[in-house]
Wavefront OBJ file of the C-alpha trace (Angstrom):
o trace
v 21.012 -10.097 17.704
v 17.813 -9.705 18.420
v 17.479 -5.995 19.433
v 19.796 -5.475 16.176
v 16.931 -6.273 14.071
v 14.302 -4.760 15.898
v 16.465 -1.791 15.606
v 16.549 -2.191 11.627
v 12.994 -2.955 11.359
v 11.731 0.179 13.289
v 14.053 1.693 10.628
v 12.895 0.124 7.759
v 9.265 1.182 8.809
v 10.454 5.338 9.372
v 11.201 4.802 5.817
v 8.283 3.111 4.528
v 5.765 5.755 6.523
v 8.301 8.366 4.675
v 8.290 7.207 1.645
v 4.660 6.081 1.575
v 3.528 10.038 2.667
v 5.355 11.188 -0.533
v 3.611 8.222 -2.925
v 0.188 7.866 -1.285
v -0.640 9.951 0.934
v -3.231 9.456 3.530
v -3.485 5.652 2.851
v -2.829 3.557 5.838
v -5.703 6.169 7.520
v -8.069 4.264 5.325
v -7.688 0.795 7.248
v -7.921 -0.138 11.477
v -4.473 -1.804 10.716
v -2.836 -0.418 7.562
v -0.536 -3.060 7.828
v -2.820 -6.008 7.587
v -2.911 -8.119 4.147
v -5.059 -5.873 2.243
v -3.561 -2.882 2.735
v 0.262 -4.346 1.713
v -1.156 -6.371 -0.823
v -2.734 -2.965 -2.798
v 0.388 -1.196 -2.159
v 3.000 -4.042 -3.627
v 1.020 -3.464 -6.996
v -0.315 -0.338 -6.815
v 2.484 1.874 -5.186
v 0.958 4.918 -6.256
v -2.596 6.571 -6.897
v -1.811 6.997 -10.210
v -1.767 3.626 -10.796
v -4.984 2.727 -9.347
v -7.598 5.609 -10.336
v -8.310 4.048 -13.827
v -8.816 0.762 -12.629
v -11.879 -1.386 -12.671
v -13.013 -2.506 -8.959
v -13.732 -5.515 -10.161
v -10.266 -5.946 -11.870
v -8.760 -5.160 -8.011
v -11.052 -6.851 -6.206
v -9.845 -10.601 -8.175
v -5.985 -9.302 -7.011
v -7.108 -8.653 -3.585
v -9.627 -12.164 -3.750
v -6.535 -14.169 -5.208
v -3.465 -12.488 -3.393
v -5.171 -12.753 0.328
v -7.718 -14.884 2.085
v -10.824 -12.632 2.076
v -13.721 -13.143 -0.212
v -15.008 -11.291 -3.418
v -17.590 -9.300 -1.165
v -15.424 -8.200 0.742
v -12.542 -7.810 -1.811
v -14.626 -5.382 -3.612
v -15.466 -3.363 -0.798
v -11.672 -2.366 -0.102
v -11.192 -2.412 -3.637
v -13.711 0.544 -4.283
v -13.267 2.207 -1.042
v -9.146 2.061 -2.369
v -10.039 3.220 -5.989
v -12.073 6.497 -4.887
v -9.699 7.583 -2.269
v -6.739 7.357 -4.759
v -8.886 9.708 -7.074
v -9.017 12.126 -4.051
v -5.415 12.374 -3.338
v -2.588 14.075 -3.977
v 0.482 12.734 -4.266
v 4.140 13.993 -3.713
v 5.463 12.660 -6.502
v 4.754 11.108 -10.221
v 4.030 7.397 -10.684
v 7.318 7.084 -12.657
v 9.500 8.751 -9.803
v 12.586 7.073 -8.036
v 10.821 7.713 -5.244
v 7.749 5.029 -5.920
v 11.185 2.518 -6.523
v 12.317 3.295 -3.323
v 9.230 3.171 -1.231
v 8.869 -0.602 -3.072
v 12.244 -1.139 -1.861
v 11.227 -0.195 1.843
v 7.487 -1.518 2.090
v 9.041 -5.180 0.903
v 10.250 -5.154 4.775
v 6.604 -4.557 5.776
v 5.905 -7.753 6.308
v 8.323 -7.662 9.270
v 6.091 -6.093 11.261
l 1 2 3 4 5 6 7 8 9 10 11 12 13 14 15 16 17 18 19 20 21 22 23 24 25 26 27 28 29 30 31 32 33 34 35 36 37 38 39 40 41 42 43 44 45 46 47 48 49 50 51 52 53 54 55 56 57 58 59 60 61 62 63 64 65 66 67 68 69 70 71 72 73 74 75 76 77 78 79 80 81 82 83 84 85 86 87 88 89 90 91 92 93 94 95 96 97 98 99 100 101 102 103 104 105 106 107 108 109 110 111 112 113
């Protein structure tokens, strides 16, 4: 049973990295461990850059300060370092796309890993 599911989950993370190329390109190069809290907390709300780039830092940083354990300093660190990089890129698809519903389908198994 058990190498069943780590057979799914190394599955379930192909498609997130997939999907996640195609909505945000680039992203988990930002962070030493893209899968940490930040990171996965940013992308369960903001699944694409669209949906970040006209957003107030401080208005992210209070999601990231509420939503994980870290504190408004450093909340607002990620928050602008998140905010400029999404003006930068270029994704694969539009912010309304089937693919931004299916990479939330796949990065709710991120916490998994």
């Amino acid at each position: 049973m058990y190498e069943d599911q780590l057979n799914h989950l190394r599955k379930y993370k192909v498609t997130f990295q997939n999907q996640l190329s195609i909505c945000f390109p680039g992203y988990l190069d930002l962070f030493k461990d893209g899968y940490s809290d930040i990171p996965m907390t940013i992308l369960k709300k903001y699944p694409h850059p669209d949906l970040l780039k006209n957003k107030k830092a401080e208005t992210v940083a209070r999601y990231l300060e509420k939503n994980t354990c870290h504190t408004h300093k450093v909340s607002l660190e990620y928050a602008l370092k998140i905010i400029e990089f999404a003006k930068k890129t270029y994704p694969g698809c539009e912010k309304d796309d089937v693919e931004v519903e299916i990479f939330k389908i796949s990065s709710s198994f991120a916490n998994g890993w």
